[in-house]
Each structure stands twice: as structure tokens, then as C-alpha cells.
N, C-alpha and C positions, 0 to 999 in steps of 0.2 A: 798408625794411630787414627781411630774414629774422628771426626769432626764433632765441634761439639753443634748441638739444637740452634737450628737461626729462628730466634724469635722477632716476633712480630706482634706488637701490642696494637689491640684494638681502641680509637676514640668513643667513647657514647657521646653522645649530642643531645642535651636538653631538648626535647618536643616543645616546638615554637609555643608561646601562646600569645592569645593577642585578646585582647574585653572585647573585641568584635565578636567571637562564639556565643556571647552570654547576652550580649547588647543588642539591642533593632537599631539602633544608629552609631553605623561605624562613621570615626571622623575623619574628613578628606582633610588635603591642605589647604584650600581654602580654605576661606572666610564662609560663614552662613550669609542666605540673604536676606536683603532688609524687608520687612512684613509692610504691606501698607498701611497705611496710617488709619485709623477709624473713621468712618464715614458720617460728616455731625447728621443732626435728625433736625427736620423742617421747627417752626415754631410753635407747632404745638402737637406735634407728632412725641409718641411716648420711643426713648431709645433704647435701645436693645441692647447687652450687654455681649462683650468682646469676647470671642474663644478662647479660651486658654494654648496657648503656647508649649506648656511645661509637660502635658498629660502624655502618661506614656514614655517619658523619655526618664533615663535617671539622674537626680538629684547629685552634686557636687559630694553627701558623704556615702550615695549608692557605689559613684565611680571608685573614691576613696577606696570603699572596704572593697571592692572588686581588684583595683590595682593593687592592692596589698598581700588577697589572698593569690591574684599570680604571680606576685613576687615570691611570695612565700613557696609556691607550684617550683618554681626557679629554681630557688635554694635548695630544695627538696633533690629534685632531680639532680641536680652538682653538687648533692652530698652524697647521693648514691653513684654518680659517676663516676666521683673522685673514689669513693669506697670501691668499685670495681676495678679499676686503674690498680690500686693498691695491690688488692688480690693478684689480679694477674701480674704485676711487679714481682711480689712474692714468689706466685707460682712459676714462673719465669726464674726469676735466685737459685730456687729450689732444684727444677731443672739442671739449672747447671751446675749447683755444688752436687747432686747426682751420679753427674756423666764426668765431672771430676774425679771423683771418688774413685767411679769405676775404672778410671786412667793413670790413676794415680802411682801405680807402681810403673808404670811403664816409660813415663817419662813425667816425671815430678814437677821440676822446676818451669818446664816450658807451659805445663799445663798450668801452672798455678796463674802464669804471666796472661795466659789466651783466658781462663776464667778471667781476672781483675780487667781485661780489657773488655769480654763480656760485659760484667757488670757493671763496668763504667758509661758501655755505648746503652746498657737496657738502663740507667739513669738519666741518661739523654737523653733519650726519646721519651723515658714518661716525665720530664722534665717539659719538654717541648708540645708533648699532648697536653700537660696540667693547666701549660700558660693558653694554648688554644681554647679546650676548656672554660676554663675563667672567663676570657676575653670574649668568649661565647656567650655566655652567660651575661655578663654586665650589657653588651649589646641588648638582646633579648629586656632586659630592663630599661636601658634607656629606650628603646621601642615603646615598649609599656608605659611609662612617664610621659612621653610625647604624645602618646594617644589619649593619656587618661587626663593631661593636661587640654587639650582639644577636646574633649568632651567635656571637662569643666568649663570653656570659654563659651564652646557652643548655648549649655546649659544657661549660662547667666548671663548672652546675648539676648536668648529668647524670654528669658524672666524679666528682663529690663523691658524688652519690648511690653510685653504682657504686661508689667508693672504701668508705664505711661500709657495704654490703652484701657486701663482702668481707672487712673486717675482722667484720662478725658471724659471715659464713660461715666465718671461720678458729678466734674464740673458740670455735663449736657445734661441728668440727672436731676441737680442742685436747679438751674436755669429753667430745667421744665417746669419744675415745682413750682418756683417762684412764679413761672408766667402763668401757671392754674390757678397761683392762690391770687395774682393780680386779677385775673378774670372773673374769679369769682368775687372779687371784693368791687368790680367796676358793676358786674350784674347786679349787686345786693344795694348799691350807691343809686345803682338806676331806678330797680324797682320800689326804694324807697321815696325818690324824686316821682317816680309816677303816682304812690300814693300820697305823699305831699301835696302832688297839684291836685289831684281827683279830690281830695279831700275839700280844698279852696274855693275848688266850682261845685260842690255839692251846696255849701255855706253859699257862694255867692248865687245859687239857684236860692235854696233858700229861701236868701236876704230878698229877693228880687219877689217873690213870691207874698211873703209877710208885706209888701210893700206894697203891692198889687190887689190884696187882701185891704189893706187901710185904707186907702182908695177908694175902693169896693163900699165897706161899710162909710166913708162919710157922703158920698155920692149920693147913695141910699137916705142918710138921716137929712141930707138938704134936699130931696126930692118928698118928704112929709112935711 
């Protein structure tokens, strides 16, 4: 009696993916580092406004819709693995109700018993492939989750920073202003106090003058 087909089922394996192909910044496990602080401006120096932080990098619902569509990339691929598995499961069955068939007269009973045991071991092992599979898959996602959560912390470390860097920049800003418009209001107090006096010595030239003038003529009218 022929032997029946030793089959041998193939695994597919989901193609890793990771937001790093798509991203310029992939995230470590660290922590980001802390940006120095803003550097204040003299007193009457004009302040320059803070770089941005965020440019270039992607936003908390860029990560989002990326870690979504490679999850979705995931599921994709482990519906088609899983569908392939099946086929060859099938084709596998198939094989062997086959080479059953063609044995079948020859010894009945014993064949039917090495079939059912077939089928039981080719259950088994795509039983054992399905769970590796899956288990494959969910890894590959929490991969993806843990990255794309790291890229959101990264994100909203540096936007916080960026945020307090702005609010300095606006306080130094507020403070410049003020210290312009005092300068100009202490110039404008001045120059007014300067024509206040110059006005009084004009008057008190003047007066001194009109004075010197009366003098003048009675001097005169006691000298006839």
C-alpha cells in the first residue's frame, strides 16, 4: 500500500511595519531632552522670538491616523494569511481524500483510520500556525502603540516646551513695551520741564529789561 502525501503547511508572516518608514523621527526609549530655557533681552534691547519646536515633526492626530492605517496594514496582511492557511488546509484535505480514494479498495478500513489521523495532525498544525500567526500580529500592534504613544509624548513634550517659551517671549515683549512707553513719557515730561523753564527766563529777561528801560527814561526826565 502507497504511503499517503506528508504534508507540510507553510506560515505567512505579516511584513513588520513600524511609523518609523513614514516618520523623520523615530522614537527611542528614552526621554527627549530639556531645550534651554530662553535667553531674557537686556532693558531696552528688542526680544526676538523663540523657534518653534513642533516644525517638521507630526502632530498627536498625524501619529493617530498613521498608527491606525498600520494597524489596519496588520489586519490586512492576517486576513490574507489566515485565507492562505485555509487554502492550503483545504488543499491539503483534498490531497488526501484523493490518495484515499485511490486506496480505497485495497485496504478500506485501515485507510480510512491513517486518513482521520491525517486530518487530525493537518488540524494541528494549522491550529498551531493560526495561534502563532495571531500572536504575531497583536505583537506587531503593540509594537506600533508603544511607538506611536512615544511619538505622541515626544510631540507634547516639545509643544509645552515651545508653549512656555512663548509665553516668556510674550512677558519680555509686554516689559519692553512698557519700558519704551516709560521712556518716552519721561522724554516728553522733560522736554516739557525744559520749555517751562526757558519760557520763565525769557519773561524774567523780559521783566529785567522793561525795568532797565524805566530807569532809563526817568533818569533821562530828572537830567532836563
Amino acid at each position: 500500500m502507497s504511503q499517503a502525501p506528508t504534508v507540510m503547511m507553510s506560515v505567512p508572516t505579516p511584513a513588520p511595519v513600524s511609523m518609523s518608514q513614514v516618520s523623520r523621527y523615530p522614537v527611542s526609549g528614552s526621554m527627549p531632552q530639556a531645550y534651554p530655557s530662553y535667553t531674557p533681552i537686556s532693558a531696552m534691547g528688542v526680544p526676538a522670538p523663540p523657534p518653534s519646536l513642533t516644525t517638521g515633526i507630526p502632530d498627536p492626530q498625524s501619529i493617530a491616523r498613521q498608527r491606525d492605517a498600520h494597524a489596519s496594514s496588520i489586519d490586512e496582511q492576517q486576513r490574507q494569511a489566515e485565507q492562505m492557511m485555509r487554502m492550503q488546509l483545504d488543499q491539503q484535505k483534498e490531497k488526501i481524500r484523493v490518495h484515499g480514494e485511490t486506496q480505497k479498495n485495497a485496504k478500506n478500513g485501515q485507510l480510512e483510520a491513517e486518513m482521520g489521523r491525517e486530518k487530525i495532525a493537518i488540524g494541528n498544525q494549522y491550529n498551531a500556525h493560526m495561534i502563532q500567526l495571531r500572536a504575531a500580529g497583536q505583537q506587531q500592534k503593540l509594537m506600533l502603540e508603544q511607538q506611536a504613544s512615544g511619538m505622541v509624548l515626544d510631540y507634547q513634550t516639545k509643544k509645552s516646551q515651545q508653549d512656555l517659551q512663548h509665553a516668556h517671549y510674550k512677558a519680555q515683549q509686554q516689559q519692553y513695551d512698557s519700558t519704551v512707553r516709560a521712556h518716552h513719557s519721561q522724554r516728553l515730561a522733560a522736554e516739557e520741564a525744559d520749555r517751562v523753564q526757558k519760557s520763565i527766563q525769557d519773561q524774567h529777561v523780559q521783566l529785567q529789561q522793561r525795568k532797565q528801560d524805566y530807569h532809563n527814561q526817568v533818569a533821562q526826565r530828572q537830567v532836563r
